[in-house]
N, C-alpha and C positions, 0 to 999 in steps of 0.2 A: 504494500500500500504506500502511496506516496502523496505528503500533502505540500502543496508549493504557494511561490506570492511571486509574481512580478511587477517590478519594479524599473521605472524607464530614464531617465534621466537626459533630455535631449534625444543624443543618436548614439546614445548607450542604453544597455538592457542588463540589469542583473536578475537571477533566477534563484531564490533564494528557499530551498524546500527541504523535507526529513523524511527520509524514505524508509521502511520498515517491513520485516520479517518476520513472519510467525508471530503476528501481534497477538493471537488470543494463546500462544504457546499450550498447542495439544498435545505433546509427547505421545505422537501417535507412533505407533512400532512398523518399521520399516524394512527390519528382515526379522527372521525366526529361525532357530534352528531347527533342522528339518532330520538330523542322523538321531537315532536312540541308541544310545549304549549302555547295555546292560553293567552291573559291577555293584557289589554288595554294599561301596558306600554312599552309592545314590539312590537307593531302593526308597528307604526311609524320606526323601524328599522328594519322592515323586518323578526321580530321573531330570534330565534337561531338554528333552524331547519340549516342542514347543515353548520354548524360551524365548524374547527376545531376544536378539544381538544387536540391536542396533533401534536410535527413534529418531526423530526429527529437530534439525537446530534447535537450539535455542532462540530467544526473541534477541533480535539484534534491530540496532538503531544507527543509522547513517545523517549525519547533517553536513548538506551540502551547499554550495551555494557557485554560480558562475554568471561568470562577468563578460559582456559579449559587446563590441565595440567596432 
């Protein structure tokens, strides 16, 4: 998402905006493990089979601005 403002000054133009990522930050799962393996000390926790490995960014924030003449 990106929110911006311009700004003109004569025969100059600045663009002054904060662009953003993962703004409502779903940690949604993005792979899984998908092998089972068996072994007496994963039994008790249910194995790793269907596990994430992996989720999505974090929320990251960019402020930018450009100056165009």
């Amino acid at each position: 998402m990106r929110f911006a403002i311009v700004f003109r000054f004569k025969r100059r133009r600045s663009d002054i905006g904060i662009d953003s990522n993962n703004l409502l930050n779903t940690n949604d799962s993005t792979g899984y493990n998908s092998m089972y393996t068996f072994s007496a000390g994963n039994t008790g926790q249910g194995g790793t089979w269907g596990a994430p490995t992996s989720i999505d960014a974090p929320r990251v924030m960019r402020i930018n601005d450009t100056l165009g003449f």
